[in-house]
N, C-alpha and C positions, 0 to 999 in steps of 0.2 A: 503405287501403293494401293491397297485393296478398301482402305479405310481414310482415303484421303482424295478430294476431287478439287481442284482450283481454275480459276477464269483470271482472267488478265487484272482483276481488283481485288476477287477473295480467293479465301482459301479455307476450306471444311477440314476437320479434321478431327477424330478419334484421338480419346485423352483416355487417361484411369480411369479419371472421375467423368466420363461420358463425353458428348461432342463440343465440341467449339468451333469458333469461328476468327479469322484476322481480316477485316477489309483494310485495305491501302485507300488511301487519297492523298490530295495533293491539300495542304493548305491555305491559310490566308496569306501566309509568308513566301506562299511560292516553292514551299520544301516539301517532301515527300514523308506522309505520315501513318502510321495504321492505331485501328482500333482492333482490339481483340476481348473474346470474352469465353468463357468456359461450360461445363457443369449441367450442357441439355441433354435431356434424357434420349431424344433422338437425334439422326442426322436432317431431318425434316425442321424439324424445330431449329436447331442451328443456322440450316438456312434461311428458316423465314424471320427471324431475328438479323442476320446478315444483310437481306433487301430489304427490311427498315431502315437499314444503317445506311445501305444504302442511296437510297429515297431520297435521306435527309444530307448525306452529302452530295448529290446531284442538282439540288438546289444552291447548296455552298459553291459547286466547282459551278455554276454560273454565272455567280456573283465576280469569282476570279476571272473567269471569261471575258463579263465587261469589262474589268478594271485595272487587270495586266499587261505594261505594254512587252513590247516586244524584247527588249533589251534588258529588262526586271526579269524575265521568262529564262530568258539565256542566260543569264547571268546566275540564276539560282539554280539552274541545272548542270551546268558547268561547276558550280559549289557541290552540289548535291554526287553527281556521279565520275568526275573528271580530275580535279585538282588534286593533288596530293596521293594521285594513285600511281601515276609516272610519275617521268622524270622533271625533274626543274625547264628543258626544254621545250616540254609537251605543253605542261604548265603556262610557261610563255604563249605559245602559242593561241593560246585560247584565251587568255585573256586581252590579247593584241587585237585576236576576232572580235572578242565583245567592247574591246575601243570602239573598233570601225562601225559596232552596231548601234552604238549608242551616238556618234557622229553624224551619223548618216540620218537615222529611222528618228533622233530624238525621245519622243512622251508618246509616237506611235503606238496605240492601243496594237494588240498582237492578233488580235480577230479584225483589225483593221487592215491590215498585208495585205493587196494582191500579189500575184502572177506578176502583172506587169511591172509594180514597184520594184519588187525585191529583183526581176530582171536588169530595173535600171539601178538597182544597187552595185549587182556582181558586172555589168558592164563599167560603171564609175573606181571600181576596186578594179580591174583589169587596164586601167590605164597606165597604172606605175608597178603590176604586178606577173611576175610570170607565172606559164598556165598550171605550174606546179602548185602554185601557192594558191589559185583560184581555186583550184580544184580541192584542195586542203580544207580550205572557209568555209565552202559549200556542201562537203561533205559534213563539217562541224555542225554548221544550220539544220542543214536535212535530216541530222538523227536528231536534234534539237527539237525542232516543228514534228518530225514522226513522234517521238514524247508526246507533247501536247495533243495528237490527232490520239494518240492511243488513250489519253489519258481524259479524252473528250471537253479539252477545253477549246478547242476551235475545229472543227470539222473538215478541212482537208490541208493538205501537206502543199502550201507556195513555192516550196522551191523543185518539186517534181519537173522534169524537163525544162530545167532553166538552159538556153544558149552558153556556150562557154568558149567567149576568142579572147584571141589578144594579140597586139604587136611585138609585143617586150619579147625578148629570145631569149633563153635560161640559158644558163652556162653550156659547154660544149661536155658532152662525155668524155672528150678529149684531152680535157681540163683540169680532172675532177683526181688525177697525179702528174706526177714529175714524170719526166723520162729518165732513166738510168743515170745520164751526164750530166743532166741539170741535177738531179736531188745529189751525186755525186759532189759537185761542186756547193750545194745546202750544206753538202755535212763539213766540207771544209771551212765553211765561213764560219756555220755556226760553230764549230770548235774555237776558231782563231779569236771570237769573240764571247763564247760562252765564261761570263764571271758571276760573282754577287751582282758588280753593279750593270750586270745584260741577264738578267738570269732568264727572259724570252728567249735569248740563243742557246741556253741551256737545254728550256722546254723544247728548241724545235729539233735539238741534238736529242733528248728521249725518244722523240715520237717517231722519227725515222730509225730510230735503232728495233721499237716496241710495238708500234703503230699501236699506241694506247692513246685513247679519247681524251679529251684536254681534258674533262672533271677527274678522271683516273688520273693524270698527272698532278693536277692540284693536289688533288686527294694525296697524294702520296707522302708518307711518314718514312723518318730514318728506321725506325724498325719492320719499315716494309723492305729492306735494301736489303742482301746476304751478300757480302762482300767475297764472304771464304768459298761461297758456292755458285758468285754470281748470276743471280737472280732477284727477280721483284716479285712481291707478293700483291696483287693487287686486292685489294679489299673493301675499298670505299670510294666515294668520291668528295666532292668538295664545291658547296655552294659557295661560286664564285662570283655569281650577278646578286645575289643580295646579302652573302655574306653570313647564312645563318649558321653554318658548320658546315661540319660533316656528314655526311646521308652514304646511304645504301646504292649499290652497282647498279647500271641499267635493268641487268636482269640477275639473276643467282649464277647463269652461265660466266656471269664477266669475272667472279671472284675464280682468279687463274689465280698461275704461279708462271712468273715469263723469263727465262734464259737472257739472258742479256752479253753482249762480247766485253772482252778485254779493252778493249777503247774507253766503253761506255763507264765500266768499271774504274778506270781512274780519272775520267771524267767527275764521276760524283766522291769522290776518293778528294780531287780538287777540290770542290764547291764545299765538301763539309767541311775539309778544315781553313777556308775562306771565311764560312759560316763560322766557326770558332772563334779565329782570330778578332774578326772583326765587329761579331756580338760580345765579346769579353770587354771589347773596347771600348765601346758603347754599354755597357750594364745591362745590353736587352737577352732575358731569357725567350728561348724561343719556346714555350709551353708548349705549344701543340704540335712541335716537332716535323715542324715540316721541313719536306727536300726543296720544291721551288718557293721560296719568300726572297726577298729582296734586302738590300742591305739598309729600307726605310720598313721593313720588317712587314711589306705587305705581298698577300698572291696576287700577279699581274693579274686583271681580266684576260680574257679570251680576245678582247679587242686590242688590248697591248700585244698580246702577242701575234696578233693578225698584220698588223701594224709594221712591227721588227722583220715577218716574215714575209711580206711581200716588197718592204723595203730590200731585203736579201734578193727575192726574186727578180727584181727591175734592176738590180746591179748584174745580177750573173746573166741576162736576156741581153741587156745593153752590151756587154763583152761577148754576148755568143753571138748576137748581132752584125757587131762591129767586125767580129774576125773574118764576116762572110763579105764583107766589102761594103755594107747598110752606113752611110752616111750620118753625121751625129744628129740634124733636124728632122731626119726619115724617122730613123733609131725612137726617137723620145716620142713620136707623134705615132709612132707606132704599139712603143707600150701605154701611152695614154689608151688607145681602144684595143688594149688585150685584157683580155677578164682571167685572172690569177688567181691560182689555188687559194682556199682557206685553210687554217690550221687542218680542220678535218680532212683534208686532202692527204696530211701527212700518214694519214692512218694507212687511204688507199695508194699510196705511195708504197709504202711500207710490205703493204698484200701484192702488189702488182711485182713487187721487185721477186720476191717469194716466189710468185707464181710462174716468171720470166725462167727463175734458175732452178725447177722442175721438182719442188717440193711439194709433199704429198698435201692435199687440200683438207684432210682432215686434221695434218699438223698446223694448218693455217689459220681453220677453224678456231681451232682449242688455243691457240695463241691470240686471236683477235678476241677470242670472247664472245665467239656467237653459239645459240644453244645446239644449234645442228649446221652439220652440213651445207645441207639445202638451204640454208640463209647464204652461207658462203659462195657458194655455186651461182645461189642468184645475182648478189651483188655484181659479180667477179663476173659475170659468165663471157663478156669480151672478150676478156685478159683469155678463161679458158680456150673459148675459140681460135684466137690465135694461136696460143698457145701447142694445142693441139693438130693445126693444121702444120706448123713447123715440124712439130714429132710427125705426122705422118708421112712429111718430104723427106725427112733423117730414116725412116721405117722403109720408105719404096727405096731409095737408093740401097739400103743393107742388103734388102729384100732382093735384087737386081744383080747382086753380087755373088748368091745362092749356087 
């Protein structure tokens, strides 16, 4: 704009009534604040009004310098630009970060950090952590401290070229879905067992059917279901770690409408008039109408249902195990050190089986719920590769026949 110039704390700017000025600082509270003021006849004058204001809070952001530790910093800018902008996940995460900073670092002043501490921080967090999660924290820090370096409350950035090892091994990509046989035999059990009183077998019979994100499955309301059209609408989701309600989709792309099969259909066909019966019996109204609640009228966690589903997983491993000749103290000693899907595997479960049996990736897309493509491509890209290299042995053989 012609009539507008700004630096990393103010901002000049043409009004009706003549120039003005807003500077940003940071407060005593550690939050992010401006002053602004109007009505100068020039844009010279606005500015030299602007570095008084200046001036005078360069002296304030020193005071915060001395007397902010490290964990107060982080903690207010994690308030300030972070929390409650995602998801309930993300959320978590950040504040799990600033546990560990405040555990670690204690009343550490924040202009007190070296290099070397904050090295022997992420080396002490890399003991029980893999390098996924390292790199996660670090990243969290490093725009954290870049804040404050920009914001000239400590003058350079401590976690620039920190080392990053560990021992711990993340899960296998390998892991991360079922194969065909095995989620196969998931969707048998969880049938055999999906009631009011297992309603986790329930949730893990949706998610293989939907591959919808566990908060989408909480989230979900009887008026999300179209019985006559077989379909769910997904629209919300469902705070299910702390229990505050109902909240908004990961993104605006997740609010789909998702085809669901005949199976699935009188699956929930079941459960509601389970749900009937046995809330008329008991006096409880279910107000908030939800699909998965229980018959003590609560939504599992994510840990219940983690829980039921890997207890499902070590029963169908142990038989697929056993049929191969695996001995029963082999057998058990061997799903002791196998690291097993999480609920959110069901999702990629779900994508992988799609992608197996030659369905188009845009239809994949738009039924997962990601904003484009290229999110799906990337997660997927494996599954594509294979995928691909199979069609291209089926394409030379046709091709050969010519």
């Amino acid at each position: 704009m012609k009539n507008m110039s700004k630096n990393k704390h103010t901002l000049i700017y043409k009004k009706q009534k003549g120039w003005a000025y807003r500077v940003y600082y940071m407060g005593e509270d550690g939050k992010n604040h401006s002053i602004n003021k109007q009505g100068f006849k020039s844009k010279s004058d606005a500015e030299d009004a602007a570095r008084e204001i200046e001036n005078r809070r360069a002296v304030a952001r020193l005071d915060i310098a001395e007397n902010i530790t490290f964990a107060q910093y982080f903690e207010s800018w994690i308030n300030t630009y972070k929390l409650g902008r995602y998801s309930l996940s993300t959320d978590s995460k950040y504040e799990v970060a600033l546990r560990f900073i405040q555990d670690y670092f204690y009343d550490d002043l924040l202009k007190d950090i070296t290099k070397m501490e904050y090295q022997g921080f992420i080396d002490d967090y890399s003991k029980d952590h893999v390098k996924d999660s390292i790199y996660r924290i670090n990243g969290y820090i490093g725009s954290c401290i870049q804040e404050a370096v920009d914001e000239r409350i400590i003058d350079r950035n401590f976690t620039r070229n920190v080392v990053i090892t560990t021992k711990k091994k993340g899960k296998s990509a390998d892991l991360k879905y079922l194969e065909s046989d095995v989620a196969s035999s998931l969707r048998i059990m969880a049938k055999e067992n999906a009631t009011l009183s297992n309603i986790s077998a329930c949730e893990i019979l949706f998610a293989l059917g939907t591959g919808c994100r566990y908060a989408e499955i909480v989230g979900l309301t009887w008026d999300n279901v179209d019985f006559e059209n077989h379909t769910v609408n997904i629209q919300k989701t469902y705070d299910y770690k702390k229990r505050t309600g109902f909240l908004p989709t990961k993104t605006e792309s997740s609010v789909r409408q998702i085809t669901i099969s005949d199976e699935l259909i009188r699956e929930l066909r079941l459960l509601r008039m389970q749900q009937r019966e046995t809330f008329f019996k008991q006096g409880f109204k279910n107000n908030k109408n939800f699909v998965f609640i229980n018959k003590r009228h609560t939504v599992p966690s994510d840990t219940s249902a983690n829980n039921v589903l890997r207890k499902y997983l070590k029963k169908i491993y142990f038989e697929k195990n056993k049929s191969k000749g695996m001995n029963d103290t082999e057998n058990r000693k061997t799903l002791d050190n196998m690291e097993l899907i999480g609920f959110h595997g069901l999702r990629h479960t779900h994508a992988s089986y799609l992608i197996a049996h030659g369905l188009s990736l845009e239809y994949i897309s738009q039924r997962l719920g990601h904003s484009n493509v290229a999110i799906t491509s990337k997660v997927y890209i494996h599954l594509l590769n294979d995928y691909r290299e199979r069609e291209d042995s089926k394409a030379m053989k046709a091709l050969s026949k010519l």
